[in-house]
C-alpha beads as a LAMMPS data file, in Angstrom:
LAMMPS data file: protein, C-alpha beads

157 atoms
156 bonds

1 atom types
1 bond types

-500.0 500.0 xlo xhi
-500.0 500.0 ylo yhi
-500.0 500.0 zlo zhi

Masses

1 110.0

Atoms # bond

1 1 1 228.632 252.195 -107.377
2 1 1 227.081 254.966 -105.030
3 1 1 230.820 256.694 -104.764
4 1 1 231.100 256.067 -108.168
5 1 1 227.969 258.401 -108.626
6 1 1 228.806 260.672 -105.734
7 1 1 232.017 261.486 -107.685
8 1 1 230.130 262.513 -110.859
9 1 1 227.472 264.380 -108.436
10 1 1 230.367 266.480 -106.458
11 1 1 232.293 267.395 -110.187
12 1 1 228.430 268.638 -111.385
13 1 1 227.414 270.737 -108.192
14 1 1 231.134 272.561 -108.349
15 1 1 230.964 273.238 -111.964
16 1 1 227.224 274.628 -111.863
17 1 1 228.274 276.601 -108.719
18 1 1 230.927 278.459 -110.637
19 1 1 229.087 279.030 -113.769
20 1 1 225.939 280.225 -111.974
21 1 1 228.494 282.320 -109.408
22 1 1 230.190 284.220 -112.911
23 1 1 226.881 284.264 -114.999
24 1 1 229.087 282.333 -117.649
25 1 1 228.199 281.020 -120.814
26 1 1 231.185 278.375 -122.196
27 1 1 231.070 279.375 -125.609
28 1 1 233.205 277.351 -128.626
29 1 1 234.651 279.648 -131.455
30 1 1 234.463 277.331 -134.019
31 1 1 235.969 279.970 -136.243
32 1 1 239.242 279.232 -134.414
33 1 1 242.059 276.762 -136.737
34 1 1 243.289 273.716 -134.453
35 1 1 246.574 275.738 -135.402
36 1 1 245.094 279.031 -133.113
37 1 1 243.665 276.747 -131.003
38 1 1 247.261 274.679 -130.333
39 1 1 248.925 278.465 -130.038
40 1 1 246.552 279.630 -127.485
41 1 1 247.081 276.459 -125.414
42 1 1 250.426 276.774 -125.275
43 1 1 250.033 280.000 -123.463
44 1 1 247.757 278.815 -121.363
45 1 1 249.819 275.947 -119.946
46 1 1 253.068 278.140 -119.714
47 1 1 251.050 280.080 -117.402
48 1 1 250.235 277.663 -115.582
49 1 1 253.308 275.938 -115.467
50 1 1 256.398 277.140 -118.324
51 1 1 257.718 273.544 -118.154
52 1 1 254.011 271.946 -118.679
53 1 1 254.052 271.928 -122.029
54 1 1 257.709 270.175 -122.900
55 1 1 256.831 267.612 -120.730
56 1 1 253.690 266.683 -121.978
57 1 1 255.429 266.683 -125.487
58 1 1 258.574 264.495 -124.091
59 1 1 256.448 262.086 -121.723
60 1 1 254.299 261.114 -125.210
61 1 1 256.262 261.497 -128.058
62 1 1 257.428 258.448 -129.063
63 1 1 254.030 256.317 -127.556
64 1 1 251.039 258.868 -128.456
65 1 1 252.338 262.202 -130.014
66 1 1 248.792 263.365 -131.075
67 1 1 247.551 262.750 -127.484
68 1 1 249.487 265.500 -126.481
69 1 1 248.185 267.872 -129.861
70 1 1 244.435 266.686 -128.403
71 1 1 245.156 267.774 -124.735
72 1 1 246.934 271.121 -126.168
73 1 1 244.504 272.057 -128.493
74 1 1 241.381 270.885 -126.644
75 1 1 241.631 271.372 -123.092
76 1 1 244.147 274.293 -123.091
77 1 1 243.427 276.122 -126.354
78 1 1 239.458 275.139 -126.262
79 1 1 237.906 274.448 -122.727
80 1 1 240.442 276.621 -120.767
81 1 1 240.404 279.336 -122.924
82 1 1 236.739 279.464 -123.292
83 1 1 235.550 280.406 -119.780
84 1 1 234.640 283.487 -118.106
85 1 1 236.113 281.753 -115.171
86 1 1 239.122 283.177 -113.352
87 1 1 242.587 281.059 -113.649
88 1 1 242.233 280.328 -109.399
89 1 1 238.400 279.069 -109.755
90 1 1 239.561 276.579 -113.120
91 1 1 242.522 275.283 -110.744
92 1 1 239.803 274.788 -107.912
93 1 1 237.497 273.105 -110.041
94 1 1 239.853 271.019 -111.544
95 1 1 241.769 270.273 -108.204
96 1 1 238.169 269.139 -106.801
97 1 1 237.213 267.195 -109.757
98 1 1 240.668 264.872 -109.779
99 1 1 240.285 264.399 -105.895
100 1 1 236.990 262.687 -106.674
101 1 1 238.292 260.556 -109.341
102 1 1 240.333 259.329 -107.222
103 1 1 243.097 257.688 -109.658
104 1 1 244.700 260.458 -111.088
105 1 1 247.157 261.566 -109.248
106 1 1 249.780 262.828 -111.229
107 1 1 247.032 265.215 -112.476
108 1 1 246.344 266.339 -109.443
109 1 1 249.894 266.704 -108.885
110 1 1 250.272 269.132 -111.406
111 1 1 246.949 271.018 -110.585
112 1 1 248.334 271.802 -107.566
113 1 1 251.436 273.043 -108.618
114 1 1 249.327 275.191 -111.001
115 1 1 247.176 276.234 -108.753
116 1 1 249.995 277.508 -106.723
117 1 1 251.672 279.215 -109.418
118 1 1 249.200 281.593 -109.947
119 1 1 248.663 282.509 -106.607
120 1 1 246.392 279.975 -104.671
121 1 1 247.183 279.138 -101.472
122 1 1 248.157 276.254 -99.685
123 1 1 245.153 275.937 -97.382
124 1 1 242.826 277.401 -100.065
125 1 1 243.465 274.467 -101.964
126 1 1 243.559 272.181 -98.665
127 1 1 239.603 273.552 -98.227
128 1 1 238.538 272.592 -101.743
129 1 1 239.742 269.037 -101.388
130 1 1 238.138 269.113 -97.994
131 1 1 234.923 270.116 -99.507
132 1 1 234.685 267.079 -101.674
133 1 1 235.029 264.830 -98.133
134 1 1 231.562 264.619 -97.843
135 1 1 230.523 262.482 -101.065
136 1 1 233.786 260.930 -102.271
137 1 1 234.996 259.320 -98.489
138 1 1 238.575 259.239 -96.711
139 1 1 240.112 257.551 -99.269
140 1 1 240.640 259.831 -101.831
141 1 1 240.489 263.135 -99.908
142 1 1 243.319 261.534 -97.865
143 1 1 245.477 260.541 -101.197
144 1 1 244.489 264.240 -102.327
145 1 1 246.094 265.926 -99.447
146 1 1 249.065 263.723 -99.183
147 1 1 249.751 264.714 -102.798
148 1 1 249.537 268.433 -101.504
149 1 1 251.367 267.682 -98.696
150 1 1 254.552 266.808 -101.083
151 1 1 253.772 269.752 -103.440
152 1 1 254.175 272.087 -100.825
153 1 1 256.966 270.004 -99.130
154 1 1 259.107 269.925 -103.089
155 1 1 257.680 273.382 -103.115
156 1 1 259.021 274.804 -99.489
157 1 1 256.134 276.496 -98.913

Bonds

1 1 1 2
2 1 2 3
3 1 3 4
4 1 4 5
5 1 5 6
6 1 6 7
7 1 7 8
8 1 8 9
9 1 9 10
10 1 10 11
11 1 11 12
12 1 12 13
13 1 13 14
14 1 14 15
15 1 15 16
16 1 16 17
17 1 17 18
18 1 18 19
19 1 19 20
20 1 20 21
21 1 21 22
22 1 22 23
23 1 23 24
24 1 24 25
25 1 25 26
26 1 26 27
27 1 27 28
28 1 28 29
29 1 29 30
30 1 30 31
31 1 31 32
32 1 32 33
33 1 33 34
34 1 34 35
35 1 35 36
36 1 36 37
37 1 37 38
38 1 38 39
39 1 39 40
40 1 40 41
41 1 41 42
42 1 42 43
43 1 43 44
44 1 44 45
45 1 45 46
46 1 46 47
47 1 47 48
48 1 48 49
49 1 49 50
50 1 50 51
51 1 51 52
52 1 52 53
53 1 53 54
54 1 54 55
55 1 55 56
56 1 56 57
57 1 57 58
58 1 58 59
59 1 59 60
60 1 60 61
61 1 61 62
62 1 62 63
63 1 63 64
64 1 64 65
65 1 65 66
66 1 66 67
67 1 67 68
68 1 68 69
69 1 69 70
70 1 70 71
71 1 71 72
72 1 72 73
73 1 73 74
74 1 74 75
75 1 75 76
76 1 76 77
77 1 77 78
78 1 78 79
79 1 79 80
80 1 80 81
81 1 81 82
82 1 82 83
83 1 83 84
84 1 84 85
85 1 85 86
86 1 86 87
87 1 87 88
88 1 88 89
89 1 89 90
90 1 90 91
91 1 91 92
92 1 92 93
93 1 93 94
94 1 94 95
95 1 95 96
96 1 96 97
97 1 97 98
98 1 98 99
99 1 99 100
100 1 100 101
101 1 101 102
102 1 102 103
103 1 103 104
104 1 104 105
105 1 105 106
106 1 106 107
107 1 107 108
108 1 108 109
109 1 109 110
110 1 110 111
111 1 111 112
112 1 112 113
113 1 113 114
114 1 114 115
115 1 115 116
116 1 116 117
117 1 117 118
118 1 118 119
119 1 119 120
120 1 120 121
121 1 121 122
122 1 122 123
123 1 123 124
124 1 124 125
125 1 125 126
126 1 126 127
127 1 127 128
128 1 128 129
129 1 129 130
130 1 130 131
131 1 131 132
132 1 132 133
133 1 133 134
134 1 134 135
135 1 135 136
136 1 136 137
137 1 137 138
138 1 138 139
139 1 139 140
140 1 140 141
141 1 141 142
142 1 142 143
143 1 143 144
144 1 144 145
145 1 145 146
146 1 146 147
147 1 147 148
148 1 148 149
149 1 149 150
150 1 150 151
151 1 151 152
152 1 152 153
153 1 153 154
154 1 154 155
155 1 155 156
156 1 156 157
């Protein structure tokens, strides 16, 4: 239960840290279509990652097609796009936030990856999974860098 609160506690402190750090306001255009919104969030994964986006649409297509509409429209065509953040600091946050959950791996898989396709480095992301040692325990820091550990390894660098 404490880790389980710890978790929540690490995700809050990083995300108020970065918004106070950029003086950002995350502001929803509601004016924005779902169809704008989808559009947008296609760029924004093929940035991250140009095969992101087919294989969220192959891995759920015949189980939970809208699933992948809801992640595409809301967290990469909303959230993502909505941010005064730069694309590093999202990967950072969002790198920190899986290593405290703890069970999502193949998230944090593809974080990483992201985060290293636009131009993080190895041990920069090594640090911010580090960071979050303090109130989420061995356990998941260690699964965290192990999962870096074969990014880099698939990777070469």
């Amino acid at each position: 239960m404490v880790a389980q609160r710890c978790k929540y506690l690490i995700f809050g402190f990083v995300f108020l840290t970065f918004v106070q750090s950029a003086n950002a306001q995350v502001k929803i255009d509601s004016t924005q279509n779902n169809s704008n919104r989808y559009s947008i969030g296609i760029e924004n994964l093929n940035e991250l990652d140009k095969e992101a986006f087919q294989n969220i649409v192959d891995n759920l297509s015949e189980i939970a097609p809208e699933l992948s509409d809801y992640i595409v429209t809301f967290a990469y065509g909303n959230i993502y796009e909505n941010s005064h953040l730069s694309q590093k600091e999202k990967q950072l946050i969002t790198i920190s936030s899986l290593t405290t959950k703890g069970d999502a791996l193949p998230q944090l898989k593809f974080h990483i990856n992201a985060g290293l396709n636009i131009g993080l480095k190895p041990d920069e992301i090594k640090d911010a999974i580090l960071q979050t040692l303090p109130y989420v325990g061995f356990p998941e820091v260690l699964n965290a860098i192990l999962v870096l550990k074969s990014v880099a390894y698939e990777r070469k660098d």
